[in-house]
N, C-alpha and C positions, 0 to 999 in steps of 0.2 A: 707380343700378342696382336698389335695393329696389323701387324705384316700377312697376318690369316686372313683378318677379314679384309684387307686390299684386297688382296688375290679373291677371295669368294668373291667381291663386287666385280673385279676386273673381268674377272670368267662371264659373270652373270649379262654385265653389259657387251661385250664382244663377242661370247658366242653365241649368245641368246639375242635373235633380233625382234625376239617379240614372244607374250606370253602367249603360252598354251590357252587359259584360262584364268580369270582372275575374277574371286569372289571376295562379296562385301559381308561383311557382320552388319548385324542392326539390333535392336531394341525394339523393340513391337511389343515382342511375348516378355513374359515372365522367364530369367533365364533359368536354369538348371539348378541345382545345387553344386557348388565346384566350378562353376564355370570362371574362366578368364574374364575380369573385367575391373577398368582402371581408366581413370576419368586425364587421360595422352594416349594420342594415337601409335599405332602399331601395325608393324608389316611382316609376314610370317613369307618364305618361301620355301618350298622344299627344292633339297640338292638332290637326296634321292630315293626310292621308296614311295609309301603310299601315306600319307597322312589323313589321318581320321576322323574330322571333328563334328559335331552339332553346331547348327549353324541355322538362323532365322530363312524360311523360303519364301516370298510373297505370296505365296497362291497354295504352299503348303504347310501351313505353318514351322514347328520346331524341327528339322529333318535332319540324317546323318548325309554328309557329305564326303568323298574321297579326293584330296586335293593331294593332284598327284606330282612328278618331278616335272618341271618348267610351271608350275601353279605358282598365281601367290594369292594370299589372304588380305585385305586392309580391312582393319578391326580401326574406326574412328572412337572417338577419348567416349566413354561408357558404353558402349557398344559391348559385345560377349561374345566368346566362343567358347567350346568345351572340348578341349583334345582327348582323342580314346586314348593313342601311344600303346597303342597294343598290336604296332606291325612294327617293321623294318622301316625305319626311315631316319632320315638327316636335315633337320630344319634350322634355315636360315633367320632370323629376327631382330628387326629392328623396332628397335622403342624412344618413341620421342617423345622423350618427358621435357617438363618446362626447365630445367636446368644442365639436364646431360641428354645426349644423343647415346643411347646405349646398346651394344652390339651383342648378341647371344647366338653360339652353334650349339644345338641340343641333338646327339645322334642316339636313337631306341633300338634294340633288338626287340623281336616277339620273347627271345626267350631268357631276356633279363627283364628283373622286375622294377628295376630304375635305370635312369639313361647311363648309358655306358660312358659316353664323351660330353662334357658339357666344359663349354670356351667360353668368357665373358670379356666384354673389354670395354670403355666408354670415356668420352669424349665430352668437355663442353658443348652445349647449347647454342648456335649462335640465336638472336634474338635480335627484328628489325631488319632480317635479311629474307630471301626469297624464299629459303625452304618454308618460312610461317604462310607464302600465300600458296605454295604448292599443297602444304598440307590442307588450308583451307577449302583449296580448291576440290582434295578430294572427299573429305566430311561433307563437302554438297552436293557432290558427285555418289555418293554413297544414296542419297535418298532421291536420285531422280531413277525412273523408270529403263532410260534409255544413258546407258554406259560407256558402251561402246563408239567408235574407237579410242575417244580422249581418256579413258581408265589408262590404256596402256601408254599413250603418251607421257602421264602424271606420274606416273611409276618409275617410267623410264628418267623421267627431271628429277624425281625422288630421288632415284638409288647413285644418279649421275652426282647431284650435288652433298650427297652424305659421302659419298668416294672423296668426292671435292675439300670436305672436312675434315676425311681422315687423314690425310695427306696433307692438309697445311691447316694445324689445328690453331684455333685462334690464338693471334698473339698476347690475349689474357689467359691464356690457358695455363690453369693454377697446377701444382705439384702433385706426385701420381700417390700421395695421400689422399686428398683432398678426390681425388677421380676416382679411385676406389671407395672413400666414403660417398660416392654419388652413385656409385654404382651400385652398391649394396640400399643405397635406399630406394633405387628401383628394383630389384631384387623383392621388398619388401612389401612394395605396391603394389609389385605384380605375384603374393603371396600368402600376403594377408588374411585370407581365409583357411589356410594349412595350420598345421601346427609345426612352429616353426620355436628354434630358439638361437642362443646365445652359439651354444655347440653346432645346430645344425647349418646356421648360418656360415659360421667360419669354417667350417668342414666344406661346405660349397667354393668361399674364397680361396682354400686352401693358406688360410692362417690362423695363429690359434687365438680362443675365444679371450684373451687376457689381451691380445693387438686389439682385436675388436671392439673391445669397452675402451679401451685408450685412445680409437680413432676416432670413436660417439664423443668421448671427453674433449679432444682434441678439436674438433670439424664440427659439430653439432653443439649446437644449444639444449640437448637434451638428452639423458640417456637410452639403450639401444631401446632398453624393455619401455619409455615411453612414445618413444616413436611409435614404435608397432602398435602401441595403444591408441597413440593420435590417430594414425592411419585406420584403425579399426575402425575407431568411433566416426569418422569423417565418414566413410563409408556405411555407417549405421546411420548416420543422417540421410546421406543419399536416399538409400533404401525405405527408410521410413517414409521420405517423402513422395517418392517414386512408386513403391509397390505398396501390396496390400497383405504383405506378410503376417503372419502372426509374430508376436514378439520374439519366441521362442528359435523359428528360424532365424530373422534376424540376426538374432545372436548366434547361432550358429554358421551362417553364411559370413558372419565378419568374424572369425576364428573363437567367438569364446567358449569355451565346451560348458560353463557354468554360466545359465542364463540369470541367475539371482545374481550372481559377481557382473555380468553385462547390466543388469539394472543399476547397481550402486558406482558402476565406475563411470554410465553413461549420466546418472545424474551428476557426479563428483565434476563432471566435465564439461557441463551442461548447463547444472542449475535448474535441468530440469526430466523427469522419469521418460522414456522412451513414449507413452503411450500419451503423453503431456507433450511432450516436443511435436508427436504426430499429428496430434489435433490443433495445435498451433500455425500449421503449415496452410 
């Protein structure tokens, strides 16, 4: 599966000597309901087609954007976007979580109603190396006024040194258990607000849901269904502390379809009611 995304990166740096366009996500507004948003940064490119998303405008607030082939995206760690996924297109994505560097090709038709091709693959983290000040560099890049040209330089050291790790993965790099259970719990962060399970998860790895509790048992300190709840609730904090939602969304934007079950599992977790935790902050 690495052998894909070499070639995507190899293509991307060799024949592309510079983007079309490249836009930033931010946090200003309130974001959507559904939107993308996960506290590690993320790099979306499209291969080919037109990509669709909402996305923060300075001077116009909440606006749809079309981010088209040779575009890319940088969503910094809480930052939001909202893909439509309602044209023809083949998106490239990297996510850089605090423990795995993880690769995803997701390709849409207009006239399928989920993606047809979706490729995952991921890699240790390294950590205390230059990609943390690249990345830095651009979550501060992200909030200055004036972007250009150094966006596309940073992208370009970006995408250069994640090739860099794909290719000669660190020599603690743990067993491709262990990187499948990392990869599936970015999967999860980057999901969280769906509804999401046991079945529909492993239906995505393409293993079945009995591996799956075995690899939580196995890799994780904690089963599949508390993770997704850890992950919920951590994001219910976020939000509570950050926005001015009513409880109701809340729970709804962090996947619980039953806001009385988000009150008792966020106290259970807590120690303390959501509306208690808020006013706390």
């Amino acid at each position: 599966m690495s052998d894909v995304f070499h070639h995507l990166l190899d293509t991307l740096l060799s024949e592309r000597e510079h983007f079309n366009r490249i836009w930033f996500a931010s946090d200003q507004h309130t974001p959507p309901p559904f939107s993308y948003q996960v506290n590690f940064p993320r790099l979306e490119m499209v291969i080919s087609g037109e990509y669709i998303n909402e996305l923060e405008d300075p001077e116009l607030g909440i606006t749809k954007v079309t981010v088209m082939a040779g575009d890319a995206l940088y969503i910094p760690p809480n930052c939001w976007n909202k893909p439509d996924w309602d044209t023809d297109c083949s998106v490239l994505s990297l996510l850089f979580g605090r423990r795995q560097l993880g690769f995803s090709l997701v390709s849409k038709a207009r006239a399928h109603t989920t993606c047809h091709d979706v490729q995952k693959h991921s890699i240790p983290t390294r950590t205390g190396h230059a990609i943390d000040h690249i990345l830095s560099a651009l979550n501060a890049l992200a909030k200055e006024p004036i972007q250009k040209p150094m966006d596309a330089h940073l992208l370009q050291a970006l995408l250069s040194y994640s090739q860099h790790m794909l290719q000669a993965p660190s020599q603690t790099s743990k067993k491709r258990s262990e990187d499948l259970y990392q990869g599936i719990c970015i999967y999860i962060q980057e999901n969280f607000h769906r509804p999401i399970s046991r079945e529909s998860i492993a239906k995505r790895f393409n293993i079945t849901p009995n591996h799956l509790s075995r690899l939580f048992r196995q890799q994780g300190h904690m089963r599949m269904a508390d993770y997704i709840t850890w992950v919920r609730i951590e994001r219910a904090k976020f939000m509570l502390k950050k926005y001015t939602f009513r409880l109701h969304e809340v729970a709804t934007r962090c996947g619980f379809q039953d806001v009385n079950y988000f009150y008792r599992v966020f106290k259970n977790k807590t120690g303390l009611t959501p509306s208690d935790y808020r006013a706390a902050q």
